[in-house]
N, C-alpha and C positions, 0 to 999 in steps of 0.2 A: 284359234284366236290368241293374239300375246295378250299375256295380261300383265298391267304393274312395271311394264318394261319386260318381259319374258319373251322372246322371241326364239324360232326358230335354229337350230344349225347355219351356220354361212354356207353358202351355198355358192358365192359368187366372192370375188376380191372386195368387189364394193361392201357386201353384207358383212363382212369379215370388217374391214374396215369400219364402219359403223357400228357394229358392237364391241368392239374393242375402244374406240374412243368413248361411247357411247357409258360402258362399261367404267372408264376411269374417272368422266366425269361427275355418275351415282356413287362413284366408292371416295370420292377428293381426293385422288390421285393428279384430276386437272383441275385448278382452283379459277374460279371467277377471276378474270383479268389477266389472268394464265395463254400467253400465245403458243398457238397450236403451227408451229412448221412441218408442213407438208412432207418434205425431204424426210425429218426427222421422224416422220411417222412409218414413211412407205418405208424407210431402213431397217427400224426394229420390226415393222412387219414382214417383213420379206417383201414388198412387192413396187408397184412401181407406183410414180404420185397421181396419176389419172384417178385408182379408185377413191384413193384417200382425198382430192377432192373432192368427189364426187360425192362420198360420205360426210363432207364439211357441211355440203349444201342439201343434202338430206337433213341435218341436226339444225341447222337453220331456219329450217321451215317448222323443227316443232322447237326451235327459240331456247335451246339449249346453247348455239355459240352465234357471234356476231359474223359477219362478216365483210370488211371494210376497207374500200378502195385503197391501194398503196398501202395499208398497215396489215393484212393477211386475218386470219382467223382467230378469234378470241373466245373461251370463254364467256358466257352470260352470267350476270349475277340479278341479284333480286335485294331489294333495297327494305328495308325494317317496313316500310309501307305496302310495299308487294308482298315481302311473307303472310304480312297480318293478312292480306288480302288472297292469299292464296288459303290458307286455312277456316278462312270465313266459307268460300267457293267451297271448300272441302267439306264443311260439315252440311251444306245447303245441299250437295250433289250422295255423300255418304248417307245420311236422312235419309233419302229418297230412294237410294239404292236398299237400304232394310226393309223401307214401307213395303218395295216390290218384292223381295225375297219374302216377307210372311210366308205366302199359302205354302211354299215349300219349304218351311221351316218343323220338320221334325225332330222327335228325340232323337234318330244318327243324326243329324245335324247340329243338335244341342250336343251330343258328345263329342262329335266331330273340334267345335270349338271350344269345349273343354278342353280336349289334348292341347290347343292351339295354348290356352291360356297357362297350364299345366307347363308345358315346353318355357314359356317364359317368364313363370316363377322361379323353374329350374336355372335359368341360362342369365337371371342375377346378378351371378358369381362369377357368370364368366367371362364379361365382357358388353361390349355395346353392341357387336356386328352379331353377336348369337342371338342377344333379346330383340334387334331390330327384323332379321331372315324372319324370325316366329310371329313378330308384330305385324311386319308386311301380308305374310299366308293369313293370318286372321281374317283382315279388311279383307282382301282376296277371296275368301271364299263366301264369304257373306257379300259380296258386290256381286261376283257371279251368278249367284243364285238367283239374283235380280232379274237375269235373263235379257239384260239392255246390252247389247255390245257397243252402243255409241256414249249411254250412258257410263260404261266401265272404261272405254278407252278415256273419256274426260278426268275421271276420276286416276287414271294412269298416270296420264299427264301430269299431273298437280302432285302425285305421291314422287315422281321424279324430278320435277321443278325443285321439291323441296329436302328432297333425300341428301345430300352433301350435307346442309346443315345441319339436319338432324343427326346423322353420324358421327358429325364434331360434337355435338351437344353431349350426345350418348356416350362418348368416350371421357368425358370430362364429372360427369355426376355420379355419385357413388352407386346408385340401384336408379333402375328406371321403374320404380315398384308403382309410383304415382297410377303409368297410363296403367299399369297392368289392372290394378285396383277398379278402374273408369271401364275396364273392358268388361270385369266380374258382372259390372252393373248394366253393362248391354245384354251379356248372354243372359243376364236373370228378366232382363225387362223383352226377350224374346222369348223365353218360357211361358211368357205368361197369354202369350197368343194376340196382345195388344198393339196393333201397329202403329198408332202413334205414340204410344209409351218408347215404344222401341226407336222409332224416328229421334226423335227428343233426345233420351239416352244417348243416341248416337252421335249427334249434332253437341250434344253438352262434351261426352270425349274427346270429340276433334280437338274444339276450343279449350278446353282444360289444360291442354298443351300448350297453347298459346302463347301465356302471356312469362311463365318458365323459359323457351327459345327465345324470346325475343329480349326477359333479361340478358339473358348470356349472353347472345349475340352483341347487346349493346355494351356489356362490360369486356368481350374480348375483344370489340371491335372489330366483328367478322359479319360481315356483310357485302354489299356492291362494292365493287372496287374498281380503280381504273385499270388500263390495261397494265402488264407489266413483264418483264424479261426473265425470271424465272427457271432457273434448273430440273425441269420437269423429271419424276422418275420416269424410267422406258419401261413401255407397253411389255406384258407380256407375250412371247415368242409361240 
């Protein structure tokens, strides 16, 4: 099962093609309102424009890019009312996702997301994309353990709707010690074998984020945008 956006090897032009765009758009390589020309894709990929359509209208259906009569392929964005709204989802469906994880919640498991936390004390210092890898595998293995695969793919979704912003946020703030701190406070309110304690915990982290992203967001003025002509960097080869 992919989890979190994890997928598979390509296997096929199309798959190849959709993870790679797929790919630039979680890292903000393709920014909201960012046109995606075809040509320009199937060239840095090697291959021809059939898949790389094809891959446009795969990302379309999970509302990653537009796609619109005579204007071609755009980027999606998400509007300061959609974030809030996607992080609100997020702590409603994570909740739920811990409550289910309990009964298989042991001491390896309690250590297991110790390294996780441990990993992102350490990685501080290094940057935003090192504390974010270690943040992601956290949620990740406490969703799985849920044992819902429709429940974790929803929970996917929403970690990649919002991924772009959070990685500009992250590179911009001195230490992302806040969430880490919020996390301290779920693996301890999972010790204690209380599943609504742990629900709660959970649901309180998500949003603790909140209202931090959407300052920023509204002082850099980075948000939904319209579409726009753009010097995109090329895809890796």
């Amino acid at each position: 099962m992919a989890v979190f956006g994890k997928a598979a090897q390509p296997g096929t032009a199309q798959e190849e093609a959709y993870l790679a765009i797929l790919s630039a758009i979680r890292q903000g390589r393709y920014r909201p309102g960012d046109r995606l020309v075809p040509e320009v894709i199937a060239g840095q990929l090697g291959m021809s424009r059939m898949p790389v359509r094809e891959a446009f209208q795969r990302l379309a259906t999970e509302g990653l890019v537009q796609i619109r009569p005579n204007r071609g392929c755009v980027v999606s964005g998400l509007t300061i009312e959609e974030i809030v709204e996607v992080f609100e989802i997020r702590s409603v469906l994570e909740g739920l996702a811990v409550r289910l994880a309990m009964p298989h919640v042991d001491a390896r498991v309690i250590a297991e997301l110790e390294r996780y936390l441990d990993l992102m004390d350490r990685a501080e210092q290094a940057g935003g994309d090192a504390w974010f890898a270690h943040h992601q595998a956290f949620h990740e293995h406490i969703c799985v353990l849920s044992g819902r695969p429709k429940l974790i793919r929803q929970i996917s979704a929403l970690h990649i709707a919002i991924e772009p912003y959070m990685r500009v946020w992250l590179h911009h703030i001195e230490k992302p010690s806040t969430g880490t701190r919020a996390q301290h406070v779920v693996v301890d309110a999972l010790r204690t074998g209380d599943a609504a304690h742990a629900e709660q915990a959970m649901r309180d982290h998500v949003m603790r984020t909140t209202p931090h992203l959407v300052d920023f967001l509204r002082r850099e003025n980075i948000a939904s945008e319209a579409p726009r002509q753009r010097r995109l960097e090329p895809l890796p080869a």
